[in-house]
Backbone bond lengths (Angstrom), bond angles and torsions (degrees), N, CA, C in turn:
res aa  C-N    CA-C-N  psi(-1)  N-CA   C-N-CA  omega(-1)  CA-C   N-CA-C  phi
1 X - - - 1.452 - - 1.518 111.26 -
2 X 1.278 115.83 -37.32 1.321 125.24 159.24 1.746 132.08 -31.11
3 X 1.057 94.11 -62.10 1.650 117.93 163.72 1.461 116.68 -49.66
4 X 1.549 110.46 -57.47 1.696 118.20 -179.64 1.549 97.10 -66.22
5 X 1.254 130.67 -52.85 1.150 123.56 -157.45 1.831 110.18 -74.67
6 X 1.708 110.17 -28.10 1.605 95.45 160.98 1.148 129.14 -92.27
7 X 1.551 118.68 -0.49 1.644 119.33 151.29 1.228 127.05 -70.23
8 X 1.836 125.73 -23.23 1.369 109.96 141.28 1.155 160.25 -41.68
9 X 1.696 85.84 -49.40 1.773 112.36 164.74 1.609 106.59 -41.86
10 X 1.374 100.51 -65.72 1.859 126.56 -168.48 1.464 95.22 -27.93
11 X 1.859 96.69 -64.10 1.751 82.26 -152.12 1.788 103.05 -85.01
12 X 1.113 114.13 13.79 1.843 94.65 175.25 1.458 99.16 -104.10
13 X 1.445 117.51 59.24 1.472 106.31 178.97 1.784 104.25 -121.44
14 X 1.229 99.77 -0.99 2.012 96.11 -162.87 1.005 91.68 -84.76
15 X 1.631 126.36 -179.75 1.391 158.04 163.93 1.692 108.23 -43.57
16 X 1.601 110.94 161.88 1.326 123.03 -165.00 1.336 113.79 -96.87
17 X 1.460 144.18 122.35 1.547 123.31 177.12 1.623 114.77 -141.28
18 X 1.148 129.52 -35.34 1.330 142.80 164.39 1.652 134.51 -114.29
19 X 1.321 111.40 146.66 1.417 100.56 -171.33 1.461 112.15 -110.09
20 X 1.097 113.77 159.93 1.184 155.83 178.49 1.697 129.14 -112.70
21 X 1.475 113.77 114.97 1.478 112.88 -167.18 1.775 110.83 -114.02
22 X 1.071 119.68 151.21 1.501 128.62 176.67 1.404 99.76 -122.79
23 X 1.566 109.56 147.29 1.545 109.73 154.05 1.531 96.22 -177.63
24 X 1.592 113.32 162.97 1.349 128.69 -158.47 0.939 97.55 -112.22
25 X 1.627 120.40 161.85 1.290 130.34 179.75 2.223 84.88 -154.66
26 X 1.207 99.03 170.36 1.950 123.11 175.51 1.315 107.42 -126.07
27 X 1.280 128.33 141.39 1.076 154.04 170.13 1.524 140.27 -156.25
28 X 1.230 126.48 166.05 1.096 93.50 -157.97 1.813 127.43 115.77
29 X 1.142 111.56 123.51 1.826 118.14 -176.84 1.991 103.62 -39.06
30 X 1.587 104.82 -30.67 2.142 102.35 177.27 1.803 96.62 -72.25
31 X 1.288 122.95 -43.27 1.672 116.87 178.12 1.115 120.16 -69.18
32 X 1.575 88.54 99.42 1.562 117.44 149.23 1.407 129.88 -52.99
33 X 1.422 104.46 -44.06 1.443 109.99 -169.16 1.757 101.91 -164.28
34 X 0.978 105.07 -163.35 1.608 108.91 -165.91 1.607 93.49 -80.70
35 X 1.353 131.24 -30.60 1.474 114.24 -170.10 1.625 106.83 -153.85
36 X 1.607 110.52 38.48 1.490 132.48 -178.17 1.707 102.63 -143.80
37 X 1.648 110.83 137.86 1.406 126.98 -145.18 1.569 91.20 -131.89
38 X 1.229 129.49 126.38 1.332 130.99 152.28 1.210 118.79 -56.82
39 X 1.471 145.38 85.83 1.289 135.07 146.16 1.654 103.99 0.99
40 X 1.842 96.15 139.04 1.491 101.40 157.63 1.538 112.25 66.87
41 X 1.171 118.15 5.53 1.699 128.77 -168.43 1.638 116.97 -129.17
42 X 0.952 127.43 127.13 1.678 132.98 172.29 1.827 129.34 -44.87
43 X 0.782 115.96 52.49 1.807 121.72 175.39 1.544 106.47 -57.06
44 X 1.621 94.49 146.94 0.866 111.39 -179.76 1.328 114.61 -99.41
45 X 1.416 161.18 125.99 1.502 143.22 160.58 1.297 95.21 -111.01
46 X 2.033 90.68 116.22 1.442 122.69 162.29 1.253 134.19 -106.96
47 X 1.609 109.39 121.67 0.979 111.88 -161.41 1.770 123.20 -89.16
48 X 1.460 158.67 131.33 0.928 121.16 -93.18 2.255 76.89 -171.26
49 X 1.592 114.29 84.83 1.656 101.28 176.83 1.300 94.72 -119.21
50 X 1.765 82.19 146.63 1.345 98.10 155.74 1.524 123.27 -122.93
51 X 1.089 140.53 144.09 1.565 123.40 -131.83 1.777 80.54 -159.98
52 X 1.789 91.05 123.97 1.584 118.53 177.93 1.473 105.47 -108.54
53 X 1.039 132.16 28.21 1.587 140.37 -155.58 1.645 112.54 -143.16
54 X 0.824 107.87 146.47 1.766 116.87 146.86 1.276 121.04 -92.31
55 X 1.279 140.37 103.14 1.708 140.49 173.51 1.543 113.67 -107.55
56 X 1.761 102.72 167.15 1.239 86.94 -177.76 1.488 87.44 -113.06
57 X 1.350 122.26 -19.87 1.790 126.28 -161.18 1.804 101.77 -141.50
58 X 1.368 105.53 152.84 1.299 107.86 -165.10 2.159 92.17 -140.77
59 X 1.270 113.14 152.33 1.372 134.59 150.36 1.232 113.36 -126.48
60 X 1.575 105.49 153.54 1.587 109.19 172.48 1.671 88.94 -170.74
61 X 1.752 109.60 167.36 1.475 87.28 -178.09 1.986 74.78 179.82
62 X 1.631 98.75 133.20 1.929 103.14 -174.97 1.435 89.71 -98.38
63 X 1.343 102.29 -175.69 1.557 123.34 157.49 1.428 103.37 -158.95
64 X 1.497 101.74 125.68 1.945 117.89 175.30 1.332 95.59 -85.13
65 X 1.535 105.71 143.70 1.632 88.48 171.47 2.204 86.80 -166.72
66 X 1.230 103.76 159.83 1.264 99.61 -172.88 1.523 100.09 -152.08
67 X 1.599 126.24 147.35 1.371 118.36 163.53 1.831 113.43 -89.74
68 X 1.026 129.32 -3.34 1.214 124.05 159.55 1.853 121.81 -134.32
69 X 1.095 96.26 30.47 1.993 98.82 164.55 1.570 73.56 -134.41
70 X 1.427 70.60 153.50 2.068 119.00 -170.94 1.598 101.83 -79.75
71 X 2.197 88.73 -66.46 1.272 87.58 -139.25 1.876 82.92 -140.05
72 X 1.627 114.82 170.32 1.094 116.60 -170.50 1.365 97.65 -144.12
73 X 1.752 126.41 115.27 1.877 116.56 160.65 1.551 119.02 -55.38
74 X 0.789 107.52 148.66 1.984 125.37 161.42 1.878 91.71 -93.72
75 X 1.450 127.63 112.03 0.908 79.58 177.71 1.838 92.01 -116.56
76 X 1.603 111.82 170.68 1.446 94.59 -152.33 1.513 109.88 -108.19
77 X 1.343 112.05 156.27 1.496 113.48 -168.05 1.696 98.41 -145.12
78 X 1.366 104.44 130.14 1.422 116.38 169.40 1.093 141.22 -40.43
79 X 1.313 115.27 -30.62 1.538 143.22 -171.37 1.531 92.56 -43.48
80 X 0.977 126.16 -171.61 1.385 151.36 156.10 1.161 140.14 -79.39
81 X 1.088 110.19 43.59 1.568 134.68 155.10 1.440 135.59 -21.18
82 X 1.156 142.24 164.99 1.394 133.66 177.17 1.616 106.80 -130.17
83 X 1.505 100.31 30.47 1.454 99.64 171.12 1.832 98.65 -168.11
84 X 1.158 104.67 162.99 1.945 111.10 -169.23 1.000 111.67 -20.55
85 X 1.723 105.22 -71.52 1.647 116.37 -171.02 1.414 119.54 -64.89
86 X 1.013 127.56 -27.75 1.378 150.01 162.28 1.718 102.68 97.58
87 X 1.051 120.35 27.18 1.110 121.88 166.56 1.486 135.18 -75.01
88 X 1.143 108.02 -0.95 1.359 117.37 -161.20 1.706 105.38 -138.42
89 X 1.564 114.51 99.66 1.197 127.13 -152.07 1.623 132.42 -95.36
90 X 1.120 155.39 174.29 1.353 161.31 159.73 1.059 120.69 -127.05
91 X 1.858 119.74 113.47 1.329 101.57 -169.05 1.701 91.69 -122.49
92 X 1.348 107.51 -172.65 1.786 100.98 -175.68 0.975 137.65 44.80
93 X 1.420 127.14 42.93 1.518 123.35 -172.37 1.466 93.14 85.84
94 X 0.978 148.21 8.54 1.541 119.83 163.90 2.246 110.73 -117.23
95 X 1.376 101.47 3.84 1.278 121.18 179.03 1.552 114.10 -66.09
96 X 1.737 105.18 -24.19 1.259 120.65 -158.98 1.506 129.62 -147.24
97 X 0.656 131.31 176.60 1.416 113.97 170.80 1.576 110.23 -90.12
98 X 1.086 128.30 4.17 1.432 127.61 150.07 1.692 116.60 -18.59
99 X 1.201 134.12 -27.97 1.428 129.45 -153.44 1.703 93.58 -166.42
100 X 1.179 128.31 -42.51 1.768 106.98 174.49 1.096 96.53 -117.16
101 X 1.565 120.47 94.60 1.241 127.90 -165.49 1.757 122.64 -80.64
102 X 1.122 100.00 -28.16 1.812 117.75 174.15 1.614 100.18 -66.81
103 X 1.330 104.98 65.03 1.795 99.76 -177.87 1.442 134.80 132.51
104 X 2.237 94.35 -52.40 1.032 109.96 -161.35 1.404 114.20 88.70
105 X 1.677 123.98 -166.11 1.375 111.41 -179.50 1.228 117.99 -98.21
106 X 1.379 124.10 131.00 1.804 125.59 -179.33 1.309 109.01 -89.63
107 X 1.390 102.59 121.31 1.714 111.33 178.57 1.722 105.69 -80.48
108 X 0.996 109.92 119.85 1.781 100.66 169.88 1.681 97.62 -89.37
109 X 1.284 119.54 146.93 1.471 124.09 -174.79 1.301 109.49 -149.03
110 X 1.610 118.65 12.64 1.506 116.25 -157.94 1.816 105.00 -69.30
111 X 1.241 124.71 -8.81 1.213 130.44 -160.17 1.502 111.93 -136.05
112 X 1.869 105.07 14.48 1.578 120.63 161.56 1.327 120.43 -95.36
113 X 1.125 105.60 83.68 1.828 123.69 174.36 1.343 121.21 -103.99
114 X 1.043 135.14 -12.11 1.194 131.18 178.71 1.629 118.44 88.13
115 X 1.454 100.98 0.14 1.620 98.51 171.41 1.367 99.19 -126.27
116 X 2.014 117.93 127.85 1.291 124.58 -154.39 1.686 101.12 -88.81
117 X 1.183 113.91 152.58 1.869 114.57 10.04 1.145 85.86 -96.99
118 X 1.426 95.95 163.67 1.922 150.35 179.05 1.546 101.87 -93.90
119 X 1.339 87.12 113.77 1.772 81.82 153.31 1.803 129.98 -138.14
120 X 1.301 95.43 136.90 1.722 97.85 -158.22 2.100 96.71 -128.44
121 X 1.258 75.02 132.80 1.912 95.38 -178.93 1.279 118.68 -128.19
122 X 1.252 115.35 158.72 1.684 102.06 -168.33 1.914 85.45 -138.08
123 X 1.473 98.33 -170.92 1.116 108.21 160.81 1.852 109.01 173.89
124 X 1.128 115.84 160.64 1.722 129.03 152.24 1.201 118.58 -173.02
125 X 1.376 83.54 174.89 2.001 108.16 -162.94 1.395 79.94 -129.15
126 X 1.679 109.62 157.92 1.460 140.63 -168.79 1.419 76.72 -147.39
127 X 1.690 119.06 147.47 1.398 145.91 -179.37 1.204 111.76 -115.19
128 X 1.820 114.02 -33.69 1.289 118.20 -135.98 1.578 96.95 -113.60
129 X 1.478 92.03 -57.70 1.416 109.05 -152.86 1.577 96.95 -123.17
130 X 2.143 122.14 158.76 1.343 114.49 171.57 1.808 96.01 -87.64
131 X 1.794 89.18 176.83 1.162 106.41 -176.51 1.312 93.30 -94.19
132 X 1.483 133.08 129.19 1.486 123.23 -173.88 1.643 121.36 -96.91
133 X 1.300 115.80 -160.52 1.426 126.36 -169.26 1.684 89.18 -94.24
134 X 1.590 93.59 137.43 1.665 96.68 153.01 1.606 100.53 -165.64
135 X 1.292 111.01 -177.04 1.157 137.00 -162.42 2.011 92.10 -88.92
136 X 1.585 118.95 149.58 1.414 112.81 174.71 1.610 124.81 -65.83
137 X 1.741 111.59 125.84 1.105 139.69 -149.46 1.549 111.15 -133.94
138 X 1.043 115.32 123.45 1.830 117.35 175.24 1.660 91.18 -63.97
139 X 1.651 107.10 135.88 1.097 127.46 -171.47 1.194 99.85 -133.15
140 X 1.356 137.96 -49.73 1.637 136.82 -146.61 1.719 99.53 -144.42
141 X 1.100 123.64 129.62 1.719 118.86 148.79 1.364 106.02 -143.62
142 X 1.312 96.15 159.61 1.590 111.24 176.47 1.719 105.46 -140.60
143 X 1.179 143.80 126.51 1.413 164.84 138.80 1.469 112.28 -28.50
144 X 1.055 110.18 124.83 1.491 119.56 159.28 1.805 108.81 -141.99
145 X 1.283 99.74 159.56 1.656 117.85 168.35 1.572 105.02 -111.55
146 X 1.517 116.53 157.90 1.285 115.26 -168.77 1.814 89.84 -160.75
147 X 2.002 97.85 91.97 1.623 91.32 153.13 1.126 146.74 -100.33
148 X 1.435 113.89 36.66 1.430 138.38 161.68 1.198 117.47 -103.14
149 X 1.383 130.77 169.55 1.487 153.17 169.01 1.332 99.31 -107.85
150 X 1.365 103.52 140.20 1.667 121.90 -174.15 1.834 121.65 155.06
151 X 0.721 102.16 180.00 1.258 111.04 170.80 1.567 133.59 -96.82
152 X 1.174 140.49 109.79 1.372 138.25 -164.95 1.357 107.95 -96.55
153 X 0.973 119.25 147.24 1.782 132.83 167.97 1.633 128.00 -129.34
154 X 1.136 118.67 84.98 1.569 117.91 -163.77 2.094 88.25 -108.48
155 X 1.763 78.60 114.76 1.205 93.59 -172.44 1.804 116.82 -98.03
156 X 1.052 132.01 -144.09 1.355 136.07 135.44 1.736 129.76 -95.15
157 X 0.926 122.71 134.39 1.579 135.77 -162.21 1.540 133.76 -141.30
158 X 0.943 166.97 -13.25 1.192 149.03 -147.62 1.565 151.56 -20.38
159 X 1.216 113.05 -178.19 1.443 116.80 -149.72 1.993 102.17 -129.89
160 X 1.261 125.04 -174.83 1.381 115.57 175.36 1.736 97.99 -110.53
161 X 1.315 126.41 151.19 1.662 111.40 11.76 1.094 118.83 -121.98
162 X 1.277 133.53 18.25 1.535 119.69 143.62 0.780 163.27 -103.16
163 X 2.149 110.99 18.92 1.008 139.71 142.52 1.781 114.30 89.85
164 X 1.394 98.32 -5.61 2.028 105.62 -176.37 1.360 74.04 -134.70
165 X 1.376 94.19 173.62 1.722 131.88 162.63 1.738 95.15 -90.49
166 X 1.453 109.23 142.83 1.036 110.91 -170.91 1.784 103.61 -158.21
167 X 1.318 126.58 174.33 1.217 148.62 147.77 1.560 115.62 -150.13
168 X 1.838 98.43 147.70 1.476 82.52 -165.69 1.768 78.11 -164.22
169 X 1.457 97.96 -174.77 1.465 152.92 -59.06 2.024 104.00 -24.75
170 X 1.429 128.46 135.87 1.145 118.36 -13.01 1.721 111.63 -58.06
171 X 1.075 119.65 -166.97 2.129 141.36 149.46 1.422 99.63 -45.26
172 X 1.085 127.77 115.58 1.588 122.87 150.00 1.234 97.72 -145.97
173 X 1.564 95.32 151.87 2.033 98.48 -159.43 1.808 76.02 -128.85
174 X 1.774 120.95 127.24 1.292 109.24 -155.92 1.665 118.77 -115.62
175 X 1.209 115.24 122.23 1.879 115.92 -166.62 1.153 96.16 4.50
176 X 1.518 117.22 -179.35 1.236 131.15 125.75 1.449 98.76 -139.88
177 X 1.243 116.58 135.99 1.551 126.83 145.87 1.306 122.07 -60.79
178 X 1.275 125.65 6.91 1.568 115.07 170.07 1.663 132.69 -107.61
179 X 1.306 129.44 -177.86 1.123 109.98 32.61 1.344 116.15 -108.70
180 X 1.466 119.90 176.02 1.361 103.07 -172.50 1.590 108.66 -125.52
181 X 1.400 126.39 142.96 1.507 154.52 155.61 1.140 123.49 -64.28
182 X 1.542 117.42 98.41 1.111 115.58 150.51 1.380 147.33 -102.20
183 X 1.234 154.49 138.88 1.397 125.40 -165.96 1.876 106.45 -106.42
184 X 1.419 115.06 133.73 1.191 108.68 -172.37 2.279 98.57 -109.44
185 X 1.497 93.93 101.37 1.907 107.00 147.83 0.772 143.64 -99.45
């Protein structure tokens, strides 16, 4: 783990040249609406790049966090997941090692407990091949349940060890459209 984790470092160290965009979208039997959550119901948070670059390694990393909900379920589904419960997904080349081939994608989760805030990080390295240009694409989701009313905020965040959201070789540190509001009834 040692090894993967300083070949990440390695390649997000070059110069800056193309961008890279993030933004969220809900889905899912809890979506109500574009930024309203069914209490008591399964949401989806999808994560959503569009990528003007060639990379070989990527960071990114949320945080749920709310001033009046406590607490948030994982709740778990068999499917094929990129983490235990399998709740927490890869779609398009990031499901697999199809495209970050040194691994595939590593979920960091050390700080996904279910009492907010949540914090969830990802990452991969490609050996072979770049990560290419495309148009915006669901890339990442993760599931939660919410049996409180309140307001949610899944912001931008990170994880160690390189402390930004990043894609690289070159450095690109990538938009975010957030943060984003949801209201959970």
């Amino acid at each position: 783990m040692k090894k993967i984790t300083f070949s990440i470092a390695a390649l997000l160290l070059a110069a800056s040249v193309s961008a890279t965009t993030i933004s969220m979208k809900i889905s899912g039997e809890g979506a109500v609406n574009d930024s309203t959550i069914a209490k008591g119901k399964k949401v989806s948070f999808d994560i959503y790049i569009e990528n003007e670059g060639n990379y070989k390694g990527f960071t990114l990393g949320f945080k749920v966090d709310s001033k009046d909900i406590k607490t948030a379920v994982s709740p778990e589904d068999k499917g094929n997941g990129l983490n235990e419960l399998g709740n927490i997904k890869g779609h398009n080349g990031f499901g697999d090692k199809s495209l970050w081939d040194l691994g595939g994608v590593y979920v960091i989760d050390r700080q996904w407990d279910g009492e907010l805030p949540d914090v969830l990080g990802f990452g991969g390295v490609s050996k072979t091949k770049p990560y290419k240009p495309h148009e915006a694409e669901k890339k990442l989701s993760f599931e939660l349940i919410f049996n409180e009313s309140g307001t949610i905020v899944v912001d931008s965040s990170f994880f160690p060890p390189t402390g930004k959201w990043m894609f690289a070789p070159p450095s690109v540190n990538p938009e975010w459209n957030g943060p984003y509001l949801f209201q959970v009834k």
